[in-house]
MARMAR-140551 format. One line per 3 residues: number of its first residue (from 1); for each residue x, y, z of N, C-alpha, C, O, CB. Coordinates in steps of 0.1 Angstrom, whole numbers, plus 5000, padded with zeros to 4 digits. Each point is the difference from the previous one (the first is absolute). Glycine has a CB too. Layout:
N
NUM = X,Y,Z,X,Y,Z,X,Y,Z,X,Y,Z,X,Y,Z; ...
//
This chain:
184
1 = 6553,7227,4290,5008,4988,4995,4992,4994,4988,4988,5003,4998,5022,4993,5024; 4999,4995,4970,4993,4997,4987,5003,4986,5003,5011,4995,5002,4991,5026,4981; 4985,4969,5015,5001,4988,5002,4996,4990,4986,4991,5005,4993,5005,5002,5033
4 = 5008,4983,4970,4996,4998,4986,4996,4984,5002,5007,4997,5010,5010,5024,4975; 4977,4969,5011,4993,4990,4999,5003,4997,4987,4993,5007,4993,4991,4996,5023; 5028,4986,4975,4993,5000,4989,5004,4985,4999,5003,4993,5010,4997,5032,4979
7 = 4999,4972,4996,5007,4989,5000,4988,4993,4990,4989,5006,4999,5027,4994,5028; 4986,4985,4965,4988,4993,4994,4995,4992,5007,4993,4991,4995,5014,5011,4987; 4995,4997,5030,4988,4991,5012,4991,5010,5006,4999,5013,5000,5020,4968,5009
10 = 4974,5009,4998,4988,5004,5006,5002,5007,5013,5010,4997,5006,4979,4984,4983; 5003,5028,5017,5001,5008,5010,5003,5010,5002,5000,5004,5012,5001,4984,4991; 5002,5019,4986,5003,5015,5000,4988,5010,5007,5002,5007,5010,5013,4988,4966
13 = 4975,5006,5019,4988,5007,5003,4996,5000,5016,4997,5008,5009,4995,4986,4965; 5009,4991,5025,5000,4993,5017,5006,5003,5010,4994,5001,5011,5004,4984,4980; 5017,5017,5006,5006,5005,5007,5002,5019,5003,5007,5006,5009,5000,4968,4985
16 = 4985,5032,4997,5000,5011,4998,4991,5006,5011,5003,5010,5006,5004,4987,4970; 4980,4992,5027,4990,5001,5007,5004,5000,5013,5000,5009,5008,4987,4983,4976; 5018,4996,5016,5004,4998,5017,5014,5012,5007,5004,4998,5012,4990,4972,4983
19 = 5009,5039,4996,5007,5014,5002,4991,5004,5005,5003,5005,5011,5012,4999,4974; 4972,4998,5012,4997,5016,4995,4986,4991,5010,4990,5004,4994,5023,5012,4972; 4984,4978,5042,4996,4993,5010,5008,5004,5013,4996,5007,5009,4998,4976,4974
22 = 5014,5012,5016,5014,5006,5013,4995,5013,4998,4990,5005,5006,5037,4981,4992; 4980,5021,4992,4997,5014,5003,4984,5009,5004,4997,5012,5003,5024,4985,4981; 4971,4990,5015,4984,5009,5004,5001,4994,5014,4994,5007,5008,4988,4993,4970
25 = 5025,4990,5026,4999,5001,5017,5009,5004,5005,4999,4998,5012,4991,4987,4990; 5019,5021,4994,5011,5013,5001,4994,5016,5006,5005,5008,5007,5007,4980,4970; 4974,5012,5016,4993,5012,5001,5006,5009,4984,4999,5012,4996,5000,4987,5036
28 = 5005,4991,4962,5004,5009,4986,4987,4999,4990,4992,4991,4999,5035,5003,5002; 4974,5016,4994,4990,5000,4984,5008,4994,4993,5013,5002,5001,4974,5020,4996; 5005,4968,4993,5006,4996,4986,4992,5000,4987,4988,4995,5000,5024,4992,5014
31 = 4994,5018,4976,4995,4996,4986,5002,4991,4991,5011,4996,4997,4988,5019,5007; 4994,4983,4992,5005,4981,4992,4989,5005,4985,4988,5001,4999,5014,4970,5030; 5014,5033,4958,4991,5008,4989,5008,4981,4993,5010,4994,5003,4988,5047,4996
34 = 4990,4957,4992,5002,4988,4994,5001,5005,4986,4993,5009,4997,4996,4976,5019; 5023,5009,4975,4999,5004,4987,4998,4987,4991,5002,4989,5004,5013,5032,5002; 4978,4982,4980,4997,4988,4996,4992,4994,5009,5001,4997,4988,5019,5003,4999
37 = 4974,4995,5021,4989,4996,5006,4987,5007,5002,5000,5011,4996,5017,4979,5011; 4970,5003,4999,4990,5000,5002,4995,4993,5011,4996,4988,5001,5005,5016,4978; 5001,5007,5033,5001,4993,5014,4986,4990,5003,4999,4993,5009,5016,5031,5002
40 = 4976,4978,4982,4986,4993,5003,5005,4985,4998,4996,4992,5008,4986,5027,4983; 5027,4977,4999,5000,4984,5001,5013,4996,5010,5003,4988,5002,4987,5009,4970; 5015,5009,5033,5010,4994,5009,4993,5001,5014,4998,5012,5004,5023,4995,4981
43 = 4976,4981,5024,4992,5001,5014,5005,5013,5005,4993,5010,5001,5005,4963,5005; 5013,5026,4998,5005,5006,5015,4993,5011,4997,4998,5006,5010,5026,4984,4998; 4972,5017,4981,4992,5014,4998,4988,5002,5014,4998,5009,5008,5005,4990,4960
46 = 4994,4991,5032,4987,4999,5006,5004,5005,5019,4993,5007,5007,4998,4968,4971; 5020,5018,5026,5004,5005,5011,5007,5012,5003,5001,5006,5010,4996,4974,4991; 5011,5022,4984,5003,5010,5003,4993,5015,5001,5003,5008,5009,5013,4977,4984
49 = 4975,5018,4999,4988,5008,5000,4996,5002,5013,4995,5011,5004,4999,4982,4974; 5006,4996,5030,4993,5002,5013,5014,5007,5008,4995,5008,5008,4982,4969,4992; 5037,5022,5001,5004,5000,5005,5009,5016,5005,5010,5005,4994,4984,4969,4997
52 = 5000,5031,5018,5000,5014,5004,5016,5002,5000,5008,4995,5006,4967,5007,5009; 5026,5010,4974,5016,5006,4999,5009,4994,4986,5012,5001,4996,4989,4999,5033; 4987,4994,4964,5008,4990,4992,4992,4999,4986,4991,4992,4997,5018,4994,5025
55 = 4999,5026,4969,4987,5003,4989,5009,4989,4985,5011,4997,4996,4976,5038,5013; 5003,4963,4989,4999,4992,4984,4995,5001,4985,4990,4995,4995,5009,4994,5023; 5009,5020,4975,4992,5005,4990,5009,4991,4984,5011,4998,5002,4981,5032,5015
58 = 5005,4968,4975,5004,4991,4985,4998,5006,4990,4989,5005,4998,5006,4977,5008; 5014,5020,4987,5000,5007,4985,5006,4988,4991,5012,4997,5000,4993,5029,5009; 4987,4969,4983,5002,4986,4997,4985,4997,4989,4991,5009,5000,5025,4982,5029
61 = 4982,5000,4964,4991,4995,4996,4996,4986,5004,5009,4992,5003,4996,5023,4982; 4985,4983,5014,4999,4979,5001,5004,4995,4988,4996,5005,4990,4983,4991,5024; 5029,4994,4987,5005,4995,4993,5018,4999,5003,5006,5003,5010,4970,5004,4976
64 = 5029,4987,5001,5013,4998,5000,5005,5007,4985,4993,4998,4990,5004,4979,5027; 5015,5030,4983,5002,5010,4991,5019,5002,5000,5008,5000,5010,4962,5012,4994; 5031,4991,4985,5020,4994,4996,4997,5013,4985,4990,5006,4995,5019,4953,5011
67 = 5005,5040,4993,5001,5011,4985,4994,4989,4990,4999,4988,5003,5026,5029,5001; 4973,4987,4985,4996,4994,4988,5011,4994,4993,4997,4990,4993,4986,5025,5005; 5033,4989,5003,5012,4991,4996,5002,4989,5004,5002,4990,4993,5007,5026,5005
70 = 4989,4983,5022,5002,4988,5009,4987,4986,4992,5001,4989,4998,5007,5032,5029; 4977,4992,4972,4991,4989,4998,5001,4989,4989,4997,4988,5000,4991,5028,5010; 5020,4994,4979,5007,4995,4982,5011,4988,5002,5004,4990,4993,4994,5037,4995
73 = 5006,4979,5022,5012,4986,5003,5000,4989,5004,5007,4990,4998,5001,5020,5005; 4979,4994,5005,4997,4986,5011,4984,4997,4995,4994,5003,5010,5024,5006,5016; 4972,4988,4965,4990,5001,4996,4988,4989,5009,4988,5000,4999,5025,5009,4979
76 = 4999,4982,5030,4994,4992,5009,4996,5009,5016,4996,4994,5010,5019,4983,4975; 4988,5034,5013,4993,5007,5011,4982,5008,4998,4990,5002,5006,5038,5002,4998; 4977,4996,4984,4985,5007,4991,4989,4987,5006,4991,5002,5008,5023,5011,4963
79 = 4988,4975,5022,4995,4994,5007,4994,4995,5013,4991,4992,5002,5017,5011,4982; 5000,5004,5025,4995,5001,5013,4993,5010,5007,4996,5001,5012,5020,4987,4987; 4985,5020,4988,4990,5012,5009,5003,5011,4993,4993,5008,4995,5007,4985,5030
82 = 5018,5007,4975,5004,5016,5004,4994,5011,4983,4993,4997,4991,5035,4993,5029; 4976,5019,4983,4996,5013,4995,5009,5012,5000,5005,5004,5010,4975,4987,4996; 5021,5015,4980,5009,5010,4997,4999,5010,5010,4988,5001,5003,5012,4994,4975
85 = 5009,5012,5029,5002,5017,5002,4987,5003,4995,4996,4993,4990,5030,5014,5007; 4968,5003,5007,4996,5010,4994,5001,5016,5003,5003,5002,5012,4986,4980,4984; 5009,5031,4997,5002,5011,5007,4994,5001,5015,5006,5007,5008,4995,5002,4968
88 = 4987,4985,5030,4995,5003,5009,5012,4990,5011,4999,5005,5011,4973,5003,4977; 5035,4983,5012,5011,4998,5007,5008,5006,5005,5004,4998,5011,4993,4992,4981; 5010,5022,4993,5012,5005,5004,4993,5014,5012,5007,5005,5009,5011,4987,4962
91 = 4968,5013,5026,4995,5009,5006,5001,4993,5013,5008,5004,5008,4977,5008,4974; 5007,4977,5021,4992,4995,5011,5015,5001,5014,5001,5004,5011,4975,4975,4969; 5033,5015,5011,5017,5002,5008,5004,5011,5002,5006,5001,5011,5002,4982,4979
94 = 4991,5028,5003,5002,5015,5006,4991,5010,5007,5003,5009,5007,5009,4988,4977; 4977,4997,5011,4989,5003,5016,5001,4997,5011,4996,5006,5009,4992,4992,4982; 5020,4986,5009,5001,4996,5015,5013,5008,5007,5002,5001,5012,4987,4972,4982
97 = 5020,5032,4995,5011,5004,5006,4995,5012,5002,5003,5005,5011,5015,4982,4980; 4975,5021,5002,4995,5015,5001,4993,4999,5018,5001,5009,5009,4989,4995,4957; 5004,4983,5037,4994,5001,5013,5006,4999,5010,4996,5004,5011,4990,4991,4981
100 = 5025,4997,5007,5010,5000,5013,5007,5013,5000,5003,5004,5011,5002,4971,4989; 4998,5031,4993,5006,5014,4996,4990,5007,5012,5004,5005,5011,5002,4993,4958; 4985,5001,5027,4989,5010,5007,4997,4997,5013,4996,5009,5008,4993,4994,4973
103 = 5011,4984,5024,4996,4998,5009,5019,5000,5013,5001,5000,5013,4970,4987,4969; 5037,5013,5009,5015,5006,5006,4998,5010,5006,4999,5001,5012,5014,4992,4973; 4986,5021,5005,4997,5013,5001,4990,5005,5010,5000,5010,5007,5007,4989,4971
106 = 4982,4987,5022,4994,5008,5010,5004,4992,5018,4995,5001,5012,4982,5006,4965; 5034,4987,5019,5004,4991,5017,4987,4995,5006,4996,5002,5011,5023,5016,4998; 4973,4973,4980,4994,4991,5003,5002,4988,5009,4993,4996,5009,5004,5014,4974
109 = 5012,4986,5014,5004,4981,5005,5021,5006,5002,5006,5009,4996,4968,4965,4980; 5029,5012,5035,5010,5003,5002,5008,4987,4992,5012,5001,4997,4980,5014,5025; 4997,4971,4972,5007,4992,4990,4995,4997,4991,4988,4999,5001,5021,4994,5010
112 = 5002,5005,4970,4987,5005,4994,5004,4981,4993,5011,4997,4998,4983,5041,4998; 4999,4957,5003,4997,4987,4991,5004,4999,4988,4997,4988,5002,4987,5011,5009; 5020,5001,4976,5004,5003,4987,4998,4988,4992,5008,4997,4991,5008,5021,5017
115 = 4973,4974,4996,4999,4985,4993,5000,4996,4982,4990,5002,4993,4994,4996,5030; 5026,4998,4975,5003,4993,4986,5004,5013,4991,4999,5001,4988,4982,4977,5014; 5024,5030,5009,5006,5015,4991,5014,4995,4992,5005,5008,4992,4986,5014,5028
118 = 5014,4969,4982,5015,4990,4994,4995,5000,4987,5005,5007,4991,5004,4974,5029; 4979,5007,4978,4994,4998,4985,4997,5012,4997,5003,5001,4988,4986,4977,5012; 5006,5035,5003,4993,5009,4993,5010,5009,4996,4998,5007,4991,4981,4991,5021
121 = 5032,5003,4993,5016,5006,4996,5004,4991,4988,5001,5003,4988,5007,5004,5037; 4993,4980,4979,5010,4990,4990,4990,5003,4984,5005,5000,4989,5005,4976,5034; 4976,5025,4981,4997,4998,4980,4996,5013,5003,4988,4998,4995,5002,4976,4992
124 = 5010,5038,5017,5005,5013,4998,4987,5009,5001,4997,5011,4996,5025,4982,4989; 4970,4997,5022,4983,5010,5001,5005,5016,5013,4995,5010,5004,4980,4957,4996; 5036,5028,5001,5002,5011,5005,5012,5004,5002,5007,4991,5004,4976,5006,5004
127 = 5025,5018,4988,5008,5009,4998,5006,4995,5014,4996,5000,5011,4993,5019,4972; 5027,4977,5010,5012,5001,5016,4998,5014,5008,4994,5001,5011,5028,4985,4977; 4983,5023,5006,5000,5017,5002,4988,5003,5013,5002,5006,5010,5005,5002,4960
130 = 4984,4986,5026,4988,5000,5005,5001,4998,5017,5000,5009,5008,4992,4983,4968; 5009,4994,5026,5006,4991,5006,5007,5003,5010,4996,5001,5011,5002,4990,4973; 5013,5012,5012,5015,5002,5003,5001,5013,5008,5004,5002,5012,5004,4986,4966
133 = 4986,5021,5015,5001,5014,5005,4986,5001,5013,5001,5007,5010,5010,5006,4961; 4980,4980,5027,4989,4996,5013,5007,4997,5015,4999,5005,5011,4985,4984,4971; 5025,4998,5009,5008,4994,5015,5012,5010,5004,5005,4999,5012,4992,4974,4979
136 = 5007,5036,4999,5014,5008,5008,4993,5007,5007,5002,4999,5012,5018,5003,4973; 4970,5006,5011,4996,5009,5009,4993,4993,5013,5004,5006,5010,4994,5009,4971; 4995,4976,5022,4994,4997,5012,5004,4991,5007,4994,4996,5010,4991,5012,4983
139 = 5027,4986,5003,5004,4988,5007,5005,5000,5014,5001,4990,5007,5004,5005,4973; 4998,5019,5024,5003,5002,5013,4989,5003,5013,5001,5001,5012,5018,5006,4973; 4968,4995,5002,4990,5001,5010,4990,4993,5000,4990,5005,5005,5017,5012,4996
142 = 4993,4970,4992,4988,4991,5001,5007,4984,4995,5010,4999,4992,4970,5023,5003; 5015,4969,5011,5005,4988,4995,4995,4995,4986,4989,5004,4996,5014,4991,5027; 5006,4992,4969,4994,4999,4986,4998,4984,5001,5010,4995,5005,5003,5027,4981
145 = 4980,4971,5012,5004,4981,5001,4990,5000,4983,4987,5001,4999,5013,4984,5039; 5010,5015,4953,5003,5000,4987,4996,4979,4997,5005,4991,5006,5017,5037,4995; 4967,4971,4987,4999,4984,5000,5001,5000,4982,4997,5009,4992,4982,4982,5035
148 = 5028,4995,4971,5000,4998,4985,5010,4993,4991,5011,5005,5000,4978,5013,5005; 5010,4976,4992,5009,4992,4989,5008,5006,4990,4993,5002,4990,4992,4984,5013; 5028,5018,4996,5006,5004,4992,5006,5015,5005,5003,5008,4992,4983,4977,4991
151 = 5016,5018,5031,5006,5009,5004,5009,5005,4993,5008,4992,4995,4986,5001,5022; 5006,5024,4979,5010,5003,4987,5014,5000,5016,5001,4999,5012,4979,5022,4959; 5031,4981,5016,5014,5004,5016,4997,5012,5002,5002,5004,5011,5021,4985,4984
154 = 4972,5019,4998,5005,5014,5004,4987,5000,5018,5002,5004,5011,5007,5012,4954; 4983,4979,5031,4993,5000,5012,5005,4991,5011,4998,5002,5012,4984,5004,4974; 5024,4984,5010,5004,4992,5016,5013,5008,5003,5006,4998,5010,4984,4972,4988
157 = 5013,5036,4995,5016,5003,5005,4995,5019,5013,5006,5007,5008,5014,4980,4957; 4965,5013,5031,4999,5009,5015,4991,4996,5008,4992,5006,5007,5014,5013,4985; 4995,4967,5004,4988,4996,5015,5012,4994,5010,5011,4997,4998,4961,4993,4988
160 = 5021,5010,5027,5008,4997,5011,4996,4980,5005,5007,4991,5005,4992,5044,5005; 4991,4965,4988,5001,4986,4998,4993,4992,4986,4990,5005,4995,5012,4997,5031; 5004,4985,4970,4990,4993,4987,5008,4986,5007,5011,4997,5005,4985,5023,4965
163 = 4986,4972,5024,4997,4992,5004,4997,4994,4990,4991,5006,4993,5005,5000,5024; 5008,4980,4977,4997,4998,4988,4998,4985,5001,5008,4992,5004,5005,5029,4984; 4973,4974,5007,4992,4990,5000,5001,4996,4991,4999,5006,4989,4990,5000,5022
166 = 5015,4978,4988,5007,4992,4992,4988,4987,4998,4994,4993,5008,5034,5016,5002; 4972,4992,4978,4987,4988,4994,5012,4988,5000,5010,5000,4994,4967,5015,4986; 5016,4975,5029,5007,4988,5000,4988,4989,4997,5002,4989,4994,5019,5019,5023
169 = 4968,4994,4987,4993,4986,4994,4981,5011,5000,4999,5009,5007,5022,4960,5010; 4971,5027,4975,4991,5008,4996,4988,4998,4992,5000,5003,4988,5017,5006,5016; 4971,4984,5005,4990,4991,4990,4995,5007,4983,4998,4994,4989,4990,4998,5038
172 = 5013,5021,4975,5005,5010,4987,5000,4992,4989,4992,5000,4991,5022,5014,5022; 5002,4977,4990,5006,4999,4990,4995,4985,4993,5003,4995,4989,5016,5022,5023; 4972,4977,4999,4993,4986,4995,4984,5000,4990,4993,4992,4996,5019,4999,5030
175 = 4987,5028,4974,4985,5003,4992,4992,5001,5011,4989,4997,4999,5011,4989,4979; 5004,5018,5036,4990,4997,5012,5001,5018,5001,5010,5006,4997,4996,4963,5018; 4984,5036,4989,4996,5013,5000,4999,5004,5018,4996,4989,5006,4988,5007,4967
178 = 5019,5017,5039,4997,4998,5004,4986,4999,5014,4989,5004,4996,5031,4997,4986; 4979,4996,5029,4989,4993,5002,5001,5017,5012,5009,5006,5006,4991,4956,4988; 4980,5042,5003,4998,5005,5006,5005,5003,5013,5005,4990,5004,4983,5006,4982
181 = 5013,5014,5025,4999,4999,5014,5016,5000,5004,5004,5006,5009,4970,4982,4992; 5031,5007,4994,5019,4994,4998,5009,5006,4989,5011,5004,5002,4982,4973,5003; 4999,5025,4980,5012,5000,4995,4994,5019,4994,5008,5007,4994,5001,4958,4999
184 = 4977,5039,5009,4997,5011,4989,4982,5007,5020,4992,5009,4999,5018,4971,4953
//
């Protein structure tokens, strides 16, 4: 089955965990491939590493990173940090898909995690074809809980459930960053 998390509120990742949690006291293997991230700054890495059946690998850089058109439009992001694409992005995103590939093929894990693969589709670090043709082929034999903002349709229209997380209020939006242990 294909499960999807998206939406512009908080909890997508969160809730991706507490799947793929169930499923380690299930007696299931899970993989949790992070795209665009850098599992060292987000806590839960720390427990999850320890947590037998339950692997965690990131293809991502530190930092925060958008195309160079988004950054030209909006220049008050520049100021906050972010940073252009670069080629080692669009790689770093087809590596991670190159590894679930592999680790499919080899009937590794029975669920596979697909965190912030939505954004890595929507500004195109990674090929639909790609994607698409991953999920037709194995969908019948491993589970998918898909996380990310900007879910394309062609992808929710073959997932079997989406869950979509709705920003209604968000210290975010007051310049408030957030707070270790809770929010990162």
């Amino acid at each position: 089955m294909i499960y999807i998390f998206t939406g512009n509120g908080k909890g997508k990742t969160t809730a991706a965990i507490g799947v793929g949690i169930r499923a380690v006291g299930a007696g299931r293997s899970v993989l949790m491939v992070q795209f665009m991230k850098v599992k060292e700054i987000s806590s839960e890495y720390r427990v999850l590493d320890r947590l037998k059946g339950f692997t965690l690998v990131s293809f991502g850089r530190k930092g925060f990173f958008l195309p160079e058109e988004e950054l030209n439009k909006n220049p008050e992001l520049l100021e906050k940090g972010f940073k252009p694409f670069t080629k080692i992005d669009f790689q770093l995103a087809e590596e991670g898909v190159e590894y679930v590939k592999n680790s499919l093929l080899a009937e590794e894990h029975q669920l596979y995690i697909l965190d912030e693969l939505c954004v890595a589709l929507h500004y195109k670090l990674i090929e639909k074809t790609l994607v698409e043709s991953m999920l037709e082929e194995y969908k019948d034999r491993a589970d998918f809980v898909i996380t990310g903002r900007y879910c394309p349709d062609w992808l929710c229209s073959k997932a079997d459930l989406i869950t979509e997380m709705k920003d209604i209020k968000h210290p975010f939006s007051k310049g408030e960053y957030g707070r270790k242990g809770i929010d990162f």
